[in-house]
FIKOLZA-1660 file (N, C-alpha, C; in steps of 0.1 Angstrom, whole numbers, plus 5000, padded with zeros to 4 digits):
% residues 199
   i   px   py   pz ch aa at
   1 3414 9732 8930  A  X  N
   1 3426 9724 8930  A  X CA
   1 3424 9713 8920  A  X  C
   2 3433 9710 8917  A  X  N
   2 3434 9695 8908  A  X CA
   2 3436 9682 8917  A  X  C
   3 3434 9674 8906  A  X  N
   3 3442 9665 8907  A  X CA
   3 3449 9655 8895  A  X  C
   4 3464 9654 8893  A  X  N
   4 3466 9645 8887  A  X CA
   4 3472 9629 8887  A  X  C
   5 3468 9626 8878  A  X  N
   5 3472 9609 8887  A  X CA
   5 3484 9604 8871  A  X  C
   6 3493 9599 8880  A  X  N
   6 3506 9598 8868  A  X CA
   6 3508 9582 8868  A  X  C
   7 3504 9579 8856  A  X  N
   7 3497 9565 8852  A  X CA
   7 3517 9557 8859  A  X  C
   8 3515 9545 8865  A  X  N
   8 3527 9539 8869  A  X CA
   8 3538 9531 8859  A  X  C
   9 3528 9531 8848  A  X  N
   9 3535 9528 8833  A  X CA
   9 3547 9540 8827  A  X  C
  10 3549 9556 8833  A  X  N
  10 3553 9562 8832  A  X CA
  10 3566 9564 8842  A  X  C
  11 3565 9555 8850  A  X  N
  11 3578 9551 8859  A  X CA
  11 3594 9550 8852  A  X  C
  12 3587 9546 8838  A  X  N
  12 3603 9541 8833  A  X CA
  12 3606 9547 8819  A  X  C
  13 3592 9557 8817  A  X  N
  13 3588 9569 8803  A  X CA
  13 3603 9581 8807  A  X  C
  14 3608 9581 8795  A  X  N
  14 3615 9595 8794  A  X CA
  14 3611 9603 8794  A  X  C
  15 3598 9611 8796  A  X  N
  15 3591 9622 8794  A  X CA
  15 3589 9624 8813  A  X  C
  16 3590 9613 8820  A  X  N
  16 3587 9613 8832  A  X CA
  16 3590 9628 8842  A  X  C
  17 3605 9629 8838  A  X  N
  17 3611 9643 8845  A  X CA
  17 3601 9657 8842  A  X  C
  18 3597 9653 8831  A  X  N
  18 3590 9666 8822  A  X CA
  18 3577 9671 8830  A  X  C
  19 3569 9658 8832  A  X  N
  19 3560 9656 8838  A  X CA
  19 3563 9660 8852  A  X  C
  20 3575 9658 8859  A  X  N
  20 3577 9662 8871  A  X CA
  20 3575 9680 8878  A  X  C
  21 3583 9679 8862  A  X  N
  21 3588 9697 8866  A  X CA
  21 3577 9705 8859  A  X  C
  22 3568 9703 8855  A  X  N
  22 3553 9710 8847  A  X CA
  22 3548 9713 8860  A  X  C
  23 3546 9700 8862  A  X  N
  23 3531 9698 8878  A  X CA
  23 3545 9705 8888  A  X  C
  24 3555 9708 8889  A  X  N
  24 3560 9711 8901  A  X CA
  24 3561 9732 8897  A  X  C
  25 3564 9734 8886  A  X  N
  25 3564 9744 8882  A  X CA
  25 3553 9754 8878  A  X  C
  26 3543 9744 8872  A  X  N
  26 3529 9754 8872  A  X CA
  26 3523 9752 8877  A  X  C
  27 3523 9742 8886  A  X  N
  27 3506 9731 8896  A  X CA
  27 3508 9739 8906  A  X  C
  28 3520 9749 8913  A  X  N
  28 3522 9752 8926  A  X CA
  28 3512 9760 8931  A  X  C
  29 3502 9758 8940  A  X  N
  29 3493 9762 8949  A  X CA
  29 3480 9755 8943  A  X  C
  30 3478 9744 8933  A  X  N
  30 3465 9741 8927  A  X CA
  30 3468 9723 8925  A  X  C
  31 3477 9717 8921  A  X  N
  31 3479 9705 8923  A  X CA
  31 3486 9694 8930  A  X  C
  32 3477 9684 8933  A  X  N
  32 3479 9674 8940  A  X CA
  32 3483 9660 8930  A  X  C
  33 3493 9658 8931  A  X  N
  33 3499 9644 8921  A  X CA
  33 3494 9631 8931  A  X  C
  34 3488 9621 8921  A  X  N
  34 3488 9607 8926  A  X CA
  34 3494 9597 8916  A  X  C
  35 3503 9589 8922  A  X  N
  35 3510 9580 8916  A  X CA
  35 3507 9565 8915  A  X  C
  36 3506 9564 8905  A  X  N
  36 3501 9546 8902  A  X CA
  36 3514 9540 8906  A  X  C
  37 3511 9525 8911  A  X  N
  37 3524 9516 8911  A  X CA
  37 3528 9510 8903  A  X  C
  38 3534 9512 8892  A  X  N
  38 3542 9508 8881  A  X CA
  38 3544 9492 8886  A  X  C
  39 3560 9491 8884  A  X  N
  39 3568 9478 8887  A  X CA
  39 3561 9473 8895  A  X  C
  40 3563 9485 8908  A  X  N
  40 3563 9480 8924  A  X CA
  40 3545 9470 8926  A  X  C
  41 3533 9478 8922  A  X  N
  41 3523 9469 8919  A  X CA
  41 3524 9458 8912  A  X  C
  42 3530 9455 8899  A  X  N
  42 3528 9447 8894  A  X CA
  42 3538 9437 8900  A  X  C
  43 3544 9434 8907  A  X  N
  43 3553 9431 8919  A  X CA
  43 3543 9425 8928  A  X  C
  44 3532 9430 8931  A  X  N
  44 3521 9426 8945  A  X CA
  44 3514 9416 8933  A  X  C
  45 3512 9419 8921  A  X  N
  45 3500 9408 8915  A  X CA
  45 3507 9399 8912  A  X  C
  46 3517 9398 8909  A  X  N
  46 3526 9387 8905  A  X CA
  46 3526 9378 8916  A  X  C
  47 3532 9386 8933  A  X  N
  47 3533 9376 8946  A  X CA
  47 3517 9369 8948  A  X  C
  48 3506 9378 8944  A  X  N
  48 3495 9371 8950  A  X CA
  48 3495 9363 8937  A  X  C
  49 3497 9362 8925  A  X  N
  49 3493 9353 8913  A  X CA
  49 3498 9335 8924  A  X  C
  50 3509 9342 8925  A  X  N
  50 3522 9328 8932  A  X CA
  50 3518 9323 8946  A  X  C
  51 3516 9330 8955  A  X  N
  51 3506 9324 8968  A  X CA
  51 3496 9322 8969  A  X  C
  52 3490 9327 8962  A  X  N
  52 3475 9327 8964  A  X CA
  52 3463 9335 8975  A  X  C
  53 3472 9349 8983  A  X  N
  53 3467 9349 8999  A  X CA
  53 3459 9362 8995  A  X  C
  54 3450 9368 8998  A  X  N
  54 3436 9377 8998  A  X CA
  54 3440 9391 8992  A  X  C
  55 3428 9393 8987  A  X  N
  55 3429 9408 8981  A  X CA
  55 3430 9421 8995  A  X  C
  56 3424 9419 9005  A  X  N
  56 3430 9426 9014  A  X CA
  56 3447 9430 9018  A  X  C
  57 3452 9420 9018  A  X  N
  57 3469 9418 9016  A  X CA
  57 3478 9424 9005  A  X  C
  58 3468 9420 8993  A  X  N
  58 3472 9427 8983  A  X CA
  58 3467 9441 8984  A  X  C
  59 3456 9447 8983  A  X  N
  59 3451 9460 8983  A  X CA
  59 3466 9466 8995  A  X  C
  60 3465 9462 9009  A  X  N
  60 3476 9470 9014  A  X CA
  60 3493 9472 9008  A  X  C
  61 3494 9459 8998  A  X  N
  61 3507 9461 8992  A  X CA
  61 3507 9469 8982  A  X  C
  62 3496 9470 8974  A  X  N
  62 3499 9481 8968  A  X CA
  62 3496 9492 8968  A  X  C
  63 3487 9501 8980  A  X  N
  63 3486 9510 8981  A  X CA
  63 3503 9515 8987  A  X  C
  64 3512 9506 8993  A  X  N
  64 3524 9508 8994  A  X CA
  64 3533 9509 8980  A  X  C
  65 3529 9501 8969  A  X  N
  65 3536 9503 8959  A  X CA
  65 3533 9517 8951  A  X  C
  66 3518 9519 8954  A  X  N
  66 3518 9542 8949  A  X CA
  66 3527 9549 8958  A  X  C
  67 3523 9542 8974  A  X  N
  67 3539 9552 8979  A  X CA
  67 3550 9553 8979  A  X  C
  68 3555 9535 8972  A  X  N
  68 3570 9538 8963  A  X CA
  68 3569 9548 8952  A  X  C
  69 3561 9542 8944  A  X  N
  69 3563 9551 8933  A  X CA
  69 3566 9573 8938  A  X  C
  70 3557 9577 8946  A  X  N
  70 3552 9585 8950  A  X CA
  70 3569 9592 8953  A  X  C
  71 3577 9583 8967  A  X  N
  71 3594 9585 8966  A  X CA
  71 3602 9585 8960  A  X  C
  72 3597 9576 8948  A  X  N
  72 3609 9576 8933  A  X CA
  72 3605 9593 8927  A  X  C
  73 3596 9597 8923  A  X  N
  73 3590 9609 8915  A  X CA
  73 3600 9619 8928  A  X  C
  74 3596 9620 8941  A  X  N
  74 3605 9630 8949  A  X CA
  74 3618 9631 8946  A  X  C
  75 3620 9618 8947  A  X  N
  75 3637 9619 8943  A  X CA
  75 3644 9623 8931  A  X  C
  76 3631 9620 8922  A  X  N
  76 3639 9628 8908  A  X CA
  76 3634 9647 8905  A  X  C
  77 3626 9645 8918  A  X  N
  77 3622 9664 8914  A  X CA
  77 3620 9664 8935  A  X  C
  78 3626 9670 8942  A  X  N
  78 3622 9673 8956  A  X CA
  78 3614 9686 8959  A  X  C
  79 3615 9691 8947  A  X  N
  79 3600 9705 8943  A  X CA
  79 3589 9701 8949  A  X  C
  80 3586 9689 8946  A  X  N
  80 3571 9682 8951  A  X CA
  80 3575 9680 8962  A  X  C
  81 3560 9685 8972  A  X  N
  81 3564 9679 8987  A  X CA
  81 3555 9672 8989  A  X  C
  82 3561 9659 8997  A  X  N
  82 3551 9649 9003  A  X CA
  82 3540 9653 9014  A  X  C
  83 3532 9646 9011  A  X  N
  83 3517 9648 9023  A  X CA
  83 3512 9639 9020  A  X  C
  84 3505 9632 9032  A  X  N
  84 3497 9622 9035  A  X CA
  84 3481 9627 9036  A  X  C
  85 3479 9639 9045  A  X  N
  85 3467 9639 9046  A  X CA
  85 3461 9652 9044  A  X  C
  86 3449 9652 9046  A  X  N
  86 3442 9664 9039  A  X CA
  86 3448 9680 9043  A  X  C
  87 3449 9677 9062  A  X  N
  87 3457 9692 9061  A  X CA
  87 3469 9698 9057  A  X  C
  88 3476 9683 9057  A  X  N
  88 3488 9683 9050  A  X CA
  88 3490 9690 9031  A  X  C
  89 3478 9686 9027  A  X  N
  89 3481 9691 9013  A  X CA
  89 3472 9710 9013  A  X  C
  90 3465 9707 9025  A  X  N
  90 3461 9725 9019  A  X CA
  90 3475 9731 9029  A  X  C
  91 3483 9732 9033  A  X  N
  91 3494 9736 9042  A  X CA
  91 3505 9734 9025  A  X  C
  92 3505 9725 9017  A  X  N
  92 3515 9729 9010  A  X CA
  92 3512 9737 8997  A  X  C
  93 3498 9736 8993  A  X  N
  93 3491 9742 8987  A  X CA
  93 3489 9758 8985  A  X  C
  94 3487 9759 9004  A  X  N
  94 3488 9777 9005  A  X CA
  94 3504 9782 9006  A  X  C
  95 3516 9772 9006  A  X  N
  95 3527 9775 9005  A  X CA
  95 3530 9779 8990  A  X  C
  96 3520 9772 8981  A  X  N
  96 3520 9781 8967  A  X CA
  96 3529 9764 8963  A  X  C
  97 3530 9751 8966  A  X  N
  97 3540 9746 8959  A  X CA
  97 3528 9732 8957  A  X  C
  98 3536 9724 8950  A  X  N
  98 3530 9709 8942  A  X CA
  98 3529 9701 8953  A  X  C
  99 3517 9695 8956  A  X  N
  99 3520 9680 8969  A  X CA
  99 3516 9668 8958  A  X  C
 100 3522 9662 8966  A  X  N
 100 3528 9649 8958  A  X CA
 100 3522 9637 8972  A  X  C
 101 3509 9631 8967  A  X  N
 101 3504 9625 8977  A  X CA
 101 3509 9614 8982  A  X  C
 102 3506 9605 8994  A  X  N
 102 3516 9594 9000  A  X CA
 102 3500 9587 9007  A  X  C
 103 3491 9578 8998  A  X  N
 103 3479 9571 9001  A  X CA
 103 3479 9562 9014  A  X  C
 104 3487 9564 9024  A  X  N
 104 3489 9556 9036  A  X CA
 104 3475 9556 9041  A  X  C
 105 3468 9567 9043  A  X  N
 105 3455 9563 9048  A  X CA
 105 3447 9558 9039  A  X  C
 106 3448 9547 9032  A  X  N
 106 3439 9540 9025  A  X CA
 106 3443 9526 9027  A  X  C
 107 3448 9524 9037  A  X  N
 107 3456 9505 9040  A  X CA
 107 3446 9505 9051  A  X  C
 108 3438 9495 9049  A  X  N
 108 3427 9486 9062  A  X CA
 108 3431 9477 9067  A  X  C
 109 3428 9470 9078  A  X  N
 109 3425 9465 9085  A  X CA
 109 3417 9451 9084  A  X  C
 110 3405 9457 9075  A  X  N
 110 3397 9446 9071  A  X CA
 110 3389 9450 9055  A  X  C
 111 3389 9436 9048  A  X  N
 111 3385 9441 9035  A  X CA
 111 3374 9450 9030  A  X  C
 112 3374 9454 9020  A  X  N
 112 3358 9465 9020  A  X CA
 112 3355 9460 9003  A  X  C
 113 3343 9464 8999  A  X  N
 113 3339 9467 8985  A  X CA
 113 3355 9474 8978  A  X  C
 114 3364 9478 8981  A  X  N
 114 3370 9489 8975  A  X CA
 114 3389 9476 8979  A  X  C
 115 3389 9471 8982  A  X  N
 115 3398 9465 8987  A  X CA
 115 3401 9447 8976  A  X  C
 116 3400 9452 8966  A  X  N
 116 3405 9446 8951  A  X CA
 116 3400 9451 8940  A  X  C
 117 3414 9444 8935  A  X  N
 117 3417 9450 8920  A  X CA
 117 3407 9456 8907  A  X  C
 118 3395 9457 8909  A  X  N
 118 3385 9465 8904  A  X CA
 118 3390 9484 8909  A  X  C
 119 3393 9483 8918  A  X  N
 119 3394 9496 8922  A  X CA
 119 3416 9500 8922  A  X  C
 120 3417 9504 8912  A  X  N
 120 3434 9506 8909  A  X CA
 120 3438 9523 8916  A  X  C
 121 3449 9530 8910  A  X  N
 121 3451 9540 8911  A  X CA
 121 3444 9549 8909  A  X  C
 122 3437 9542 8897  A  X  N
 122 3429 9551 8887  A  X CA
 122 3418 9558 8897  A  X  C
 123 3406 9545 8904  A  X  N
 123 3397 9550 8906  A  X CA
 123 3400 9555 8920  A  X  C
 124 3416 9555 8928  A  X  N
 124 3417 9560 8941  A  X CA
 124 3421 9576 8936  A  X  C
 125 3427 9580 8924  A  X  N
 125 3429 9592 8919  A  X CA
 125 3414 9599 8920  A  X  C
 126 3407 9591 8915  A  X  N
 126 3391 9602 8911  A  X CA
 126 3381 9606 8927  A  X  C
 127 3384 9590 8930  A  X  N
 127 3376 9590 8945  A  X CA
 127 3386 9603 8955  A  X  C
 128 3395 9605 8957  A  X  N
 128 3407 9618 8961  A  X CA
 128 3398 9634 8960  A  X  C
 129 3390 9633 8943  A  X  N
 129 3391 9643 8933  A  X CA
 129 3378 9643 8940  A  X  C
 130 3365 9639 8945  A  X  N
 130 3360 9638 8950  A  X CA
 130 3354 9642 8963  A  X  C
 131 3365 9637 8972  A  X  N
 131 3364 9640 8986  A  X CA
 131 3367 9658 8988  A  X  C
 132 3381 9661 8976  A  X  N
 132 3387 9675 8981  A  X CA
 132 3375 9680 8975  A  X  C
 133 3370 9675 8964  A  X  N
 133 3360 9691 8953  A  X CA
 133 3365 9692 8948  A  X  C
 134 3377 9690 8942  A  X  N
 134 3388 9692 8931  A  X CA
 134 3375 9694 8914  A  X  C
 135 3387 9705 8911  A  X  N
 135 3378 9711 8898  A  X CA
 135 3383 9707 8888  A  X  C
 136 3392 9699 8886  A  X  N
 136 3394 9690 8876  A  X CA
 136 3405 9678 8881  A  X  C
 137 3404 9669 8872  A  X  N
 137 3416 9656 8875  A  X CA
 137 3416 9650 8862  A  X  C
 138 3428 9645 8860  A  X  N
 138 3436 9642 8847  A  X CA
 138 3441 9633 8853  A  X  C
 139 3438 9619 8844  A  X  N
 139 3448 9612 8845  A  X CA
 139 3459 9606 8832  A  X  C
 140 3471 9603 8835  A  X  N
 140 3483 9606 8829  A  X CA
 140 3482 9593 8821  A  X  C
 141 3485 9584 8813  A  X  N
 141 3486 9569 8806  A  X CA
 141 3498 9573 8795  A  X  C
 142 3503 9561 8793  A  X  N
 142 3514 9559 8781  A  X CA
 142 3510 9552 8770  A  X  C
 143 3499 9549 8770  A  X  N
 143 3491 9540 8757  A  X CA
 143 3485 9549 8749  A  X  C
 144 3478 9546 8735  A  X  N
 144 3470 9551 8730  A  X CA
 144 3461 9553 8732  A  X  C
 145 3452 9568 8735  A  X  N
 145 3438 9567 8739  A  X CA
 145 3431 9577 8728  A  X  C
 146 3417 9566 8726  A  X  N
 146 3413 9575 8715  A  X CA
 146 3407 9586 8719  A  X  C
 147 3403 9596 8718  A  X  N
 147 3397 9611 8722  A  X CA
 147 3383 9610 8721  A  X  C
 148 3379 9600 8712  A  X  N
 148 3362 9599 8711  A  X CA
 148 3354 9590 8719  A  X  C
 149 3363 9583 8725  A  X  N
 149 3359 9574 8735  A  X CA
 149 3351 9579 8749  A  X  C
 150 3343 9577 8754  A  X  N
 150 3338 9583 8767  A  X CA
 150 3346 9574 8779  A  X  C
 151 3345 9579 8786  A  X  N
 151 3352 9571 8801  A  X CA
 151 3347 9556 8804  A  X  C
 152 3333 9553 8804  A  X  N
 152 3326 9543 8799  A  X CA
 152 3332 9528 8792  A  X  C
 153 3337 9540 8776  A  X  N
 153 3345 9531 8768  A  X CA
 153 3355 9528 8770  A  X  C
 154 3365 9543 8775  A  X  N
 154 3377 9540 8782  A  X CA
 154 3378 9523 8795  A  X  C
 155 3370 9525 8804  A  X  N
 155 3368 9517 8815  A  X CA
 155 3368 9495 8807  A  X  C
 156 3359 9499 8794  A  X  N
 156 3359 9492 8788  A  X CA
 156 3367 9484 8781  A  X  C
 157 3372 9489 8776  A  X  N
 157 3391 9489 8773  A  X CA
 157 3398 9486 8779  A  X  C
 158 3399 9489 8791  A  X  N
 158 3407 9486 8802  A  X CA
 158 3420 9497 8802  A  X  C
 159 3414 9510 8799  A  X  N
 159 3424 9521 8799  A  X CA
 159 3425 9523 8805  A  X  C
 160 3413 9523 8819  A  X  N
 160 3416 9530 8831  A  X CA
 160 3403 9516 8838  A  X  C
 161 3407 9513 8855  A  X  N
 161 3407 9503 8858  A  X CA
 161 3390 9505 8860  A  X  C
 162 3384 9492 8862  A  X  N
 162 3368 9486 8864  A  X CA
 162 3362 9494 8870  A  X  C
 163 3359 9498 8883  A  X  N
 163 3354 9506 8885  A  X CA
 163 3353 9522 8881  A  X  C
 164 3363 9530 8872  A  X  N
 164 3360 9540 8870  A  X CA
 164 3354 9543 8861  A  X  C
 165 3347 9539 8854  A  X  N
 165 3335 9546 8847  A  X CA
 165 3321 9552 8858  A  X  C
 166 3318 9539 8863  A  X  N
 166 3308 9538 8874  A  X CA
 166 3309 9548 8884  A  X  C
 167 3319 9549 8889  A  X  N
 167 3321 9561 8902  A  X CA
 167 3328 9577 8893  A  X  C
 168 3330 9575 8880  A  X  N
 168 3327 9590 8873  A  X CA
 168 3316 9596 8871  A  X  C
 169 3304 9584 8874  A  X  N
 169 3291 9593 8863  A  X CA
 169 3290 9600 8877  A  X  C
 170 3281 9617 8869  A  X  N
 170 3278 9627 8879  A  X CA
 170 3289 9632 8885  A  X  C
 171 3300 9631 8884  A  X  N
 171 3315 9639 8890  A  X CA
 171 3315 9653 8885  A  X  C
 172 3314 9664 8893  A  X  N
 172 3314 9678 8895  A  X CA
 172 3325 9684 8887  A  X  C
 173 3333 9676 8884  A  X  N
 173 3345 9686 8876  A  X CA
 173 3348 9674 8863  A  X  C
 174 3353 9682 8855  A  X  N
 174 3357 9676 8844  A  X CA
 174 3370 9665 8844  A  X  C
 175 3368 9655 8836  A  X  N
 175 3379 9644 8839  A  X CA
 175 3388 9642 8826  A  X  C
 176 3397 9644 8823  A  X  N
 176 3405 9646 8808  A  X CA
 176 3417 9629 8810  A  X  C
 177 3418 9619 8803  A  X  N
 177 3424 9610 8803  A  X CA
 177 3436 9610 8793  A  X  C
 178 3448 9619 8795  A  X  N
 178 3457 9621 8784  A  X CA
 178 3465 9611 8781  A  X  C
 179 3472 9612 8768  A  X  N
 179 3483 9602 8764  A  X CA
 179 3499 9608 8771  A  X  C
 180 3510 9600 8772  A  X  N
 180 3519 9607 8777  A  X CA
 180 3528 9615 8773  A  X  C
 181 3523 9619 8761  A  X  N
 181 3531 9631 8755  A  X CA
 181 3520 9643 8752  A  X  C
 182 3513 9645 8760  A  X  N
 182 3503 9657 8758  A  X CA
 182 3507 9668 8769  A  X  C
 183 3520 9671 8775  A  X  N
 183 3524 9679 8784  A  X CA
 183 3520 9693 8775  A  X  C
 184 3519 9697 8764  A  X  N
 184 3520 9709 8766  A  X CA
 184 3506 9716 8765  A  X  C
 185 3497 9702 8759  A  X  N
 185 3482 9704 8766  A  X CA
 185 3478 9709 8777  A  X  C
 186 3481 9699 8788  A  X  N
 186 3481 9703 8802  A  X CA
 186 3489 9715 8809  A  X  C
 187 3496 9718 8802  A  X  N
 187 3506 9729 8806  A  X CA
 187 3499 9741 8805  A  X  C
 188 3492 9744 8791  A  X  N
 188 3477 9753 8785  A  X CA
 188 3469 9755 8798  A  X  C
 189 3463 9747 8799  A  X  N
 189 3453 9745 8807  A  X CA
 189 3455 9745 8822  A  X  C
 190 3468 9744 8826  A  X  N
 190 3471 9751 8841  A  X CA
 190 3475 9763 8842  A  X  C
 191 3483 9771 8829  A  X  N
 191 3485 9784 8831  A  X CA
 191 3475 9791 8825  A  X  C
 192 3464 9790 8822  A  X  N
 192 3446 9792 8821  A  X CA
 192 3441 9795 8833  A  X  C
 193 3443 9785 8845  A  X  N
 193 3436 9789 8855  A  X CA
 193 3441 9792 8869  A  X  C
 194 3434 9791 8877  A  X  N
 194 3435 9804 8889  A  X CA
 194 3443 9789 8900  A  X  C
 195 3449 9802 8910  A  X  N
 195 3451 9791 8921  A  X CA
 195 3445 9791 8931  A  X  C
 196 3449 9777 8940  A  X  N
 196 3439 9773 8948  A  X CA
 196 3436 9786 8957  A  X  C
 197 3422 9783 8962  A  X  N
 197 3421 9797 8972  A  X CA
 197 3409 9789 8981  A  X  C
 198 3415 9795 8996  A  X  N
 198 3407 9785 9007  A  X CA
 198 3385 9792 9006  A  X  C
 199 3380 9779 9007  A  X  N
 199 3364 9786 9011  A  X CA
 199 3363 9786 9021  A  X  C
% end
């Protein structure tokens, strides 16, 4: 299985629908979409910039602002079916169709290492990619990225958020960081490979 993570900067990209109907049309039985919070996060850093109240508070607002985004992307393609949890996505997986994840189980109770802004979409997409075994993950951006860059550099840059360089090294599957008009790249490379199949 995959996973792709669709940068939240692509919320208001024209190519967005494109993106929808690819991962909904060829990802069916092999990918799992994770959605960055566009607006809706930058919405939580703005309110905490203005109050001032804990990265715990924030971390739960915007794991709510990937599950807006997550409802916007349904509503413009309902191909993608929502799932929260793990059995949830191999049940839509073996139905042969795209799950489109909904990160509710990642809102705590009490803060952790993982519960500020070092850790974004980005590195909840890989850490995902991770847990399932996923044999590859892509994540999606609208900026320039250069190709020769390592994840490392990328991280450095601030392409992709602080912690993921750190929690990539040693990752089992290959990690591809595209620009947002590389659909027909990704498009290659999912009708290349096989679908998911239970161990």
């Amino acid at each position: 299985m995959w996973i792709v993570k669709l940068g939240g900067s692509l919320n208001t990209n024209p190519l967005l629908p494109a993106w929808l109907s690819l991962l909904a049309d060829c990802g069916g039985g092999r990918v799992i979409v994770v959605c960055g919070g566009g607006a809706f996060g930058d919405a939580v850093r703005q309110a905490q910039s203005h109050w001032r109240f804990n990265d715990l508070n924030a971390h739960n607002m915007a794991i709510l602002a990937m599950a807006q985004t997550a409802y916007l992307m349904h509503g413009l393609n309902p191909a993608l079916q929502l799932v929260r949890t793990k059995t949830d996505i191999r049940r839509v997986l073996h139905k042969g169709q795209t799950a489109l994840w909904l990160p509710f189980e990642l809102q705590r109770e009490r803060g952790t290492a993982q519960t500020n802004w070092d850790v974004t979409s980005d590195s909840i997409a890989l850490e995902l990619a991770q847990r399932l075994n996923a044999e590859r993950l892509v994540v999606v951006k609208s900026c320039e990225i250069d190709p020769r860059l390592s994840l490392a550099q990328l991280t450095e840059a601030g392409i992709v958020d602080r912690s993921f360089g750190g929690l990539s090294e040693g990752a089992a599957f290959p990690i591809d960081v595209v620009r947002h008009d590389e659909l027909e790249r990704i498009r290659g490379l999912l009708l290349g490979g096989v679908r998911f199949v239970e161990n």
